[in-house]
C-alpha positions, 0 to 999 in steps of 0.5 A, a space after each residue: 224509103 229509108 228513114 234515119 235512126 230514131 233518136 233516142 231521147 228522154 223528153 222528161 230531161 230535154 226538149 227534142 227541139 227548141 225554138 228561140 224566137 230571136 226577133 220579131 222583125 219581119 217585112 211580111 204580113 201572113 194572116 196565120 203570124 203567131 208571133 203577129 211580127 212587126 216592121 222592126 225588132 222590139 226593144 226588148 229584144 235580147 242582144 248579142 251577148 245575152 243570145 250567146 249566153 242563151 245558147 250556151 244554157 241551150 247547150 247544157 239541155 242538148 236538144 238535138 235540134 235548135 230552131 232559129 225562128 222569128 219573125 224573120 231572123 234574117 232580120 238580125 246584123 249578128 245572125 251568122 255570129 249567133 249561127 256560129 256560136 251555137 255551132 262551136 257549142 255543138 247544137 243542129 242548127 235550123 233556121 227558118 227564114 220569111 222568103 224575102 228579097 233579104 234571104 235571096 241575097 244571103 250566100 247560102 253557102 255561108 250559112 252552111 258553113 256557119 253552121 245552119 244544118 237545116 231550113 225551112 220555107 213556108 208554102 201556103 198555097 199550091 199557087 202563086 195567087 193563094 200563097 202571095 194572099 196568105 203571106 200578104 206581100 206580092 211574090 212571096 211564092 216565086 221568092 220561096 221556091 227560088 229559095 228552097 232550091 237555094 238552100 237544096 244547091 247548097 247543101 242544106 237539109 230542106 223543109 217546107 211548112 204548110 199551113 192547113 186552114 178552111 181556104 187551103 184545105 181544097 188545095 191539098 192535091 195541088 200541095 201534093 203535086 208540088 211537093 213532088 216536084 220540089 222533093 223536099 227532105 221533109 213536108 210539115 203540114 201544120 195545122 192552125 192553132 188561134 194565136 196570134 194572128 190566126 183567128 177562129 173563123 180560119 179553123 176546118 173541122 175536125 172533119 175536114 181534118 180527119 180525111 186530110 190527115 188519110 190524105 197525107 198518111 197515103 202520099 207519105 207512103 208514096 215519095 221519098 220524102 218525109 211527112 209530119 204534122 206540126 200542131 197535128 199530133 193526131 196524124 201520127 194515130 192516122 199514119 198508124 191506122 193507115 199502116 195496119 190497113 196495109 199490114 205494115 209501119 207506118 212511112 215514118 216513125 214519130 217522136 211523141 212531142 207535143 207543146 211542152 213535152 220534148 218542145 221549149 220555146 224562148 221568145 225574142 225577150 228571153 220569155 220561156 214558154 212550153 211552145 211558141 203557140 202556147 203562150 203561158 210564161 214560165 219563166 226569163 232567161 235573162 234570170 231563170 235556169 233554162 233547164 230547170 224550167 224544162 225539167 221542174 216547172 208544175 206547168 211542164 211536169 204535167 203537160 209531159 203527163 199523159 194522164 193529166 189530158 183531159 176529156 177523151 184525150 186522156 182515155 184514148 190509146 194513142 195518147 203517149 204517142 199523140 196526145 193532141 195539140 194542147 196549144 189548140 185546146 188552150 186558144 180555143 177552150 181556156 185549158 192547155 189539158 182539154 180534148 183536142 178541138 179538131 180530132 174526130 177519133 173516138 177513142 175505143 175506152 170512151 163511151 158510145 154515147 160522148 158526142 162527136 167534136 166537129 169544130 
């Protein structure tokens, strides 16, 4: 398969992507919800002219993806308007909708044309029965199906978000099989992260992770769509290891993000954030200099730090490259710089002797 140009992009000056979670308003109920949405928009919620000015402080960082997330952000009456504007400022517009009777009556087209560049669709469950459970409402599967060949008829760049948890993991050939049938542009699989609503009891093992992690990094070799993790940095070490068993490259080439280094996240009241799933306050953008937070915040400056990383993440050789999910070392141990919880791999400079983590 052929893959686009690798962008180039200095992570210490701009965040490769940006997520702004422009409501929390959202008429599901998924057991994973980071942002544990509710019914309606919260009052703090900023308006349309403080939105139009994020995204003009958005501009100045110029992060080649911008990611209208939620809740639902169909939620929002000025969505098309705030699409628009972005549009005009130049940003790439994703926009990452709950598959609801409200996203089945937008015109698609018109969100192209506003300026909604890509879309993602969460599938988390092979099966009508698994998937409808997971999100809490009935006929959520069928809804995101209908939605994503939508989005596919009108144009739009197309990813499917999967969550791994310790139910799913014994779906993960059906995915598969679906995800060949669906033929996404991209397939991300993201990988539990205890926040929000999302709770410890959910998490596989590091195990369970690891051969799920062979899994993909073969399939990815083998459809004409992309694979990525999302809170799973340590498939790219996987994807690599998989390659030279095969004395080749690995399907896709990585951008070395991770929470806080080439990643922003702006919740629903202007709170900046290193990502949406991690959770510390750096700063509000209805008073702080967005790209000032970004570039000089110490929080930020050290999680772009690769030798900052504690345990045997900072002595693995495939930490400037993965690093792992310092969301998950967070929500599970109380430090962001912790080893990766869900990672197997013992790296080749830790001692025989450190003890291998399971869960």
């Amino acid at each position: 398969m052929k893959h686009p140009h690798r962008i180039q992009i200095d992570l210490n000056e701009r965040p490769f992507i940006l997520f702004w979670e422009v409501t929390r308003a959202c008429p599901l109920a998924c057991k994973h919800c980071r942002a544990a949405a509710q019914p309606r928009p919260s009052p703090g919620e900023l308006n349309t002219e403080e939105g139009k000015k994020l995204l003009q402080d958005i501009a100045e960082l110029r992060p080649p993806m911008l990611v209208l997330t939620g809740g639902d952000p169909m939620m929002r009456r000025d969505l098309h308007e705030l699409i628009a504007h972005a549009a005009a400022l130049g940003l790439r517009v994703a926009l990452s909708p709950a598959a609801t009777p409200l996203l089945l009556q937008a015109d698609f087209a018109a969100l192209k044309s506003a300026g909604v560049h890509s879309m993602s669709l969460s599938l988390d469950g092979a099966r009508r029965e698994t998937h409808d459970a997971f999100r809490g409402v009935p006929h959520t599967f069928d809804r995101t199906i209908q939605a994503a060949r939508m989005a596919k008829e009108a144009g739009i760049h197309l990813q499917i978000n999967t969550t791994i948890t310790k139910s799913t993991l014994s779906e993960l050939q059906d995915f598969h099989h679906l995800m060949k049938e669906l033929k996404p542009d991209m397939w991300s699989v993201f990988l539990l992260v205890p926040t929000g609503r999302a709770s410890l009891d959910q998490m596989p093992s590091a195990a369970e992770v690891e051969q799920a992690w062979h899994e993909l990094a073969r399939l990815s070799k083998e459809v004409d769509f992309g694979v990525k993790t999302t809170e799973g940095h340590h498939y790219r070490r996987v994807a690599i290891q998989e390659a030279a068993k095969r004395g080749g490259a690995p399907a896709r080439q990585a951008v070395p993000t991770r929470d806080g280094k080439g990643v922003l996240f702006i919740s629903h009241t202007g709170s900046i954030q290193p990502s949406g799933f991690l959770p510390i306050a750096l700063g509000d953008v209805r008073k702080d200099n967005l790209a000032e937070i970004y570039r000089t915040h110490p929080l930020m400056i050290r999680l772009r730090d690769d030798d900052a990383l504690r345990g045997k993440c900072g002595r693995c050789e495939f930490r400037h490259l993965c690093g792992g999910s310092r969301a998950r070392a967070y929500g599970m141990t109380g430090d962001p710089f912790a080893a990766e919880p869900l990672c197997s791999y013992i790296p080749k400079a830790a001692p025989h002797s450190e003890p291998l983590q399971t869960s």
